[in-house]
C-alpha positions in Angstrom: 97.7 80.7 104.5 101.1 80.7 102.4 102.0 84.1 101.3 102.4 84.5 97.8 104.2 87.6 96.3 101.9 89.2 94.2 103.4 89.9 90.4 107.1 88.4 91.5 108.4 88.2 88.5 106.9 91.0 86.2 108.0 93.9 88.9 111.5 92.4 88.9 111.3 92.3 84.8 110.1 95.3 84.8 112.1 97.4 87.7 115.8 95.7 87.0 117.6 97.5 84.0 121.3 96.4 85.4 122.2 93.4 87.0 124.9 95.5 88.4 122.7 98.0 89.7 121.1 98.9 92.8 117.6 98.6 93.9 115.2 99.7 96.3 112.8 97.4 98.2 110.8 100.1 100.1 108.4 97.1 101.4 110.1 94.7 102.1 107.1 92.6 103.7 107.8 88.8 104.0 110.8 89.5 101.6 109.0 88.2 98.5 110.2 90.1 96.4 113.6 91.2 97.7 114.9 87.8 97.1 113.6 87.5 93.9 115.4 90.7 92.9 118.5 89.1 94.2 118.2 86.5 92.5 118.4 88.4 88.8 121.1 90.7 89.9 125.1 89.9 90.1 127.5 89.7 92.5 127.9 93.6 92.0 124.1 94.6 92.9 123.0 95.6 95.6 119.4 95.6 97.3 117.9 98.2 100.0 114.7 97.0 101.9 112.8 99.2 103.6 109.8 98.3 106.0 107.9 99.7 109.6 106.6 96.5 110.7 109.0 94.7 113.1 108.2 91.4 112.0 109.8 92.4 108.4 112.9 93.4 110.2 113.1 89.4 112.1 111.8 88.1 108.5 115.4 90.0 106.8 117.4 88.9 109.4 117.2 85.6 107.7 118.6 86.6 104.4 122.3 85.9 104.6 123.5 87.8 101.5 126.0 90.5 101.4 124.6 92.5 98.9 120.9 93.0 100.8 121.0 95.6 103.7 117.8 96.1 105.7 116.4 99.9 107.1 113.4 99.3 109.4 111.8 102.5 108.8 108.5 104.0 107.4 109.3 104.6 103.5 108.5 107.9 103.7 112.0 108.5 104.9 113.2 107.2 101.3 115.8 109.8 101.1 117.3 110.5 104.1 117.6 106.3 104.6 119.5 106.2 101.3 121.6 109.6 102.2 122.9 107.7 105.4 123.8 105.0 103.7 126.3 107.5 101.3 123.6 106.7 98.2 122.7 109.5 96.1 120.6 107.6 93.6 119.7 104.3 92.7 118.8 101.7 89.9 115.1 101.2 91.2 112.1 101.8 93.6 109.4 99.2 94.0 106.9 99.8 96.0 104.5 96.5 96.9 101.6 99.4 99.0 98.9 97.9 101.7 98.5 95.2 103.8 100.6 92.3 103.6 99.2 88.3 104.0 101.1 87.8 107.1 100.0 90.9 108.6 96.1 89.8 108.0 96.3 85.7 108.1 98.0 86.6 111.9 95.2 87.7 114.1 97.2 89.3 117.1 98.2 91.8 114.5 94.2 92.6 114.8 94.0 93.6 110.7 91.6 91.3 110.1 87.7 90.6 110.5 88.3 86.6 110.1 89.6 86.0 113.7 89.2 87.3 117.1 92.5 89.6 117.6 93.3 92.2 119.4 92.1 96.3 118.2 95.3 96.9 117.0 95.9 97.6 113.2 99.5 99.2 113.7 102.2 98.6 110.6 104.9 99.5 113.2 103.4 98.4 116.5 106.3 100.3 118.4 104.7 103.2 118.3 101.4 105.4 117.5 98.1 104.7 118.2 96.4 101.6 118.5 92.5 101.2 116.5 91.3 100.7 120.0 92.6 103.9 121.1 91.4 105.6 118.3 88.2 104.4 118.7 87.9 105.1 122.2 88.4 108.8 121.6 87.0 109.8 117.5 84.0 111.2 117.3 81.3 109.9 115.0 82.0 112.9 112.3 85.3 111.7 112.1 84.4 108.1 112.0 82.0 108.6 109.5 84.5 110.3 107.3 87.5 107.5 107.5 84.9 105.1 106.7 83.6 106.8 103.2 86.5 108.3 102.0 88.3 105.9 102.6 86.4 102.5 102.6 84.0 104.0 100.0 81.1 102.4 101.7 77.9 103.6 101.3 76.8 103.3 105.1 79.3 105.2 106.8 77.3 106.8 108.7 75.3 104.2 110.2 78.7 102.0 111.3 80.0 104.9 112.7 77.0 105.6 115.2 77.2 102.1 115.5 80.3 101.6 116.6 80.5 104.6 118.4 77.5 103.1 120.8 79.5 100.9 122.0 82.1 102.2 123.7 81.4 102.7 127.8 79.6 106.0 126.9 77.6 104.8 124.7 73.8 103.9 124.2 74.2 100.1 123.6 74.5 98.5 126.8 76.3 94.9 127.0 77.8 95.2 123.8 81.4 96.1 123.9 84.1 96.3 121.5 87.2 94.4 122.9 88.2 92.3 119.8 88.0 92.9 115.6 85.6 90.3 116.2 83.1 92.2 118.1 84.2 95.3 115.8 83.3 93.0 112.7 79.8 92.0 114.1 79.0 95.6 114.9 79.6 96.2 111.5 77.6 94.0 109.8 74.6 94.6 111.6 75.1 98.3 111.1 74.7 97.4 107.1 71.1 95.8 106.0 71.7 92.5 104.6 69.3 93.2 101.2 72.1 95.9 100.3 74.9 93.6 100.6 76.0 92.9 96.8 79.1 91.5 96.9 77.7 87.5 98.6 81.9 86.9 98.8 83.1 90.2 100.8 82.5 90.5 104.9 80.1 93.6 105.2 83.2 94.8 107.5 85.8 94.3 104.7 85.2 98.1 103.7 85.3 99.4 107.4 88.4 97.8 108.2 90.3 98.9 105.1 89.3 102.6 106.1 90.3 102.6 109.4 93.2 100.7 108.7 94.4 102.9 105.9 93.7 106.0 108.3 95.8 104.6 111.4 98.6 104.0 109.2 98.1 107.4 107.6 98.7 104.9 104.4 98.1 107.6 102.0 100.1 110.7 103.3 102.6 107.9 103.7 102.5 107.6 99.6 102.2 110.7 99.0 105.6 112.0 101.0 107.5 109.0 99.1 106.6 109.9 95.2 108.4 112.9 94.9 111.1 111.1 96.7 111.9 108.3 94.5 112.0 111.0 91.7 114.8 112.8 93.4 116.5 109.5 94.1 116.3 107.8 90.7 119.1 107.7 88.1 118.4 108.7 84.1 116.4 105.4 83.0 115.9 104.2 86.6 112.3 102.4 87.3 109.3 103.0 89.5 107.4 99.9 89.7 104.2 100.9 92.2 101.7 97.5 93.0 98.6 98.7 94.2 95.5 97.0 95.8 93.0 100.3 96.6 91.3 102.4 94.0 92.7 105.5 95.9 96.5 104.4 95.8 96.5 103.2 92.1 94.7 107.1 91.8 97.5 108.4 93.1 100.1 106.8 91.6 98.3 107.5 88.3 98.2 111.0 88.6 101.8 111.2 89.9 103.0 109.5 87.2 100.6 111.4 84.9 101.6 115.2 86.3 105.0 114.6 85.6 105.4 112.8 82.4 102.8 115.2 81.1 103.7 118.8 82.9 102.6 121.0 80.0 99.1 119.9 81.2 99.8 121.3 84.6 99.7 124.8 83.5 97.3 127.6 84.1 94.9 128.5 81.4 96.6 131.8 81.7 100.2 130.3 80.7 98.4 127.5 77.9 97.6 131.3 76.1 100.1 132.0 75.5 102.8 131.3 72.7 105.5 129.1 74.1 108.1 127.3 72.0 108.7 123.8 72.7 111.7 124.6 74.6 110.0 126.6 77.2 107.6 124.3 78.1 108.2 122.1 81.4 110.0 119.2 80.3 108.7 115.6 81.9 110.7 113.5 84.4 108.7 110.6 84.3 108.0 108.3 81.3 105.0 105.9 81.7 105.9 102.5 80.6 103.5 99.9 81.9 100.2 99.5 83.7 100.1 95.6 84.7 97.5 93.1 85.9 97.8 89.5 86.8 97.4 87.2 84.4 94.3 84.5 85.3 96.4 82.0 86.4 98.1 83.6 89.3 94.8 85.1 90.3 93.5 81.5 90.4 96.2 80.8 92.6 96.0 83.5 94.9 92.9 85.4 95.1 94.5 88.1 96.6 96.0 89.1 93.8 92.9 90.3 91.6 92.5 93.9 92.8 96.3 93.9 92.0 97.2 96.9 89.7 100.9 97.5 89.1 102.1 100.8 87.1 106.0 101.3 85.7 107.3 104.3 84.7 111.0 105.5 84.2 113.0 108.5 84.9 114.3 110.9 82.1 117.6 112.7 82.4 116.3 116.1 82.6 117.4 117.7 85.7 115.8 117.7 88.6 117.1 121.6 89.0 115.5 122.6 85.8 111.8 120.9 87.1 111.7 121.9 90.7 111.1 118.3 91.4 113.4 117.9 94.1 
């Protein structure tokens, strides 16, 4: 399948505020949007892409431009990637989070249910665990939990057993689990076919989000980053964050939320008592934008209709006055 950068050209509108200015990719993927960022800056801009997966790193080799410099790294290291490259703070962060089409359409990356791959699931497979591994050694408590918290899927339980009989130990003799395959037929046998409800989604859709999100500690990933691009942005500098899972978009939401509102973070205690505007925590985030694709790119590429994308911009209050550093 052709990958398709989901909301190209309303994250460049919205994250470019100088042509002159510099950017920050921090997933670079397939380099979608990277070029197209390029293309709206001038000869004086400068973009930073940032990605784990080594395939990224062969896929930015091919960009020939002087002002694009690739980092393969986790964006989680935000900061210190930007520090050693003498940048103290930037233009813009976009960050494009989950799974990327090339990553799921190729099945030795093992991300996807739809072919026979290997138990794999690693953004950066040069290092960590692989799902196999994993699933060799959780136990079905743990299991269970990955799969509900973070697939939201009602019958956590029951895959987990079920998956957890199959491995050598297990009660299910003859039915092993050496492919996503075999993992995706498990699955769907674990969940009865009258409480399937979506007719269009794999019964292992869920599952596989979860334990994908949980191998590439996805979350704690976005989590570490936020306060990062905070610290990195300049006065009127954009965050443009694309989302594609209920629980990202959530935390972006309340990021974004906690610090252009940071009066409402106080204790009831502190809300008592009479504070003047001026000694109230000032916000260093400014919510711009919460975008969805329009119909006719989601007709175009169906991927792109659980697409949420939120904008917000830096203020020029100090980070020393906020403690957001």
């Amino acid at each position: 399948m052709q990958h398709l950068t989901v909301l190209a050209a309303s994250a460049v509108d919205h994250l470019v505020t100088t042509p002159d200015g510099t950017y920050v990719d921090a997933t670079f993927g397939r380099g979608g949007h990277a070029r197209a960022l390029l293309a709206r800056l001038s000869e004086r801009g400068r973009v930073i892409a940032l990605d784990r997966d080594p395939q990224a790193a062969a896929a930015a080799a091919a960009i020939g431009d002087a002002r694009f410099h690739f980092v393969h790294t986790a964006f989680s290291r935000l900061r210190a990637t930007l520090e050693s490259l003498g940048l103290a703070q930037v233009d813009g962060v976009l960050l494009d989070l989950g799974v990327s089409s090339p990553q799921i359409d190729t099945a030795e990356r093992g991300f996807s249910w739809r072919q026979a791959g290997p138990l794999d699931m690693r953004m950066d497979t040069t290092q960590g665990q692989t799902l196999a591994q994993w699933l060799a050694s959780t136990t079905v408590e743990e299991l269970t939990r990955v799969i509900r918290d973070y697939g939201e899927e009602r019958f956590a339980a029951s895959i987990a057993k079920a998956i957890v009989a199959c491995r050598p130990d297990g009660k299910r003799v003859g039915r092993s689990l050496a492919t996503t395959a075999d993992l995706a037929a498990v699955v769907a046998d674990a969940i009865p076919v009258k409480s399937r409800k979506d007719a269009g989604q794999h019964p292992a859709t869920r599952t596989f989000q979860a334990v994908r999100i949980h191998l590439n500690q996805e979350l704690e990933e976005l989590a570490l980053v936020l306060p990062q691009i905070i610290a990195v942005l300049k006065p009127g500098g954009r965050l443009v964050a694309i989302s594609f899972h209920s629980l990202e978009d959530r935390i972006v939401k309340r990021f974004i939320e906690s610090h252009a509102h940071p009066e409402r973070q106080l204790g009831a205690a502190a809300r008592r008592l009479p504070l003047r505007a001026a000694q109230l925590p000032r916000p260093t985030l400014r919510a711009l934008a919460k975008v969805r694709p329009a119909e006719d790119e989601v007709a175009a590429n169906p991927r792109a209709r659980s697409a949420v994308m939120r904008v917000a911009e830096r203020t020029d209050v100090a980070l020393a006055a906020t403690g957001a550093a």
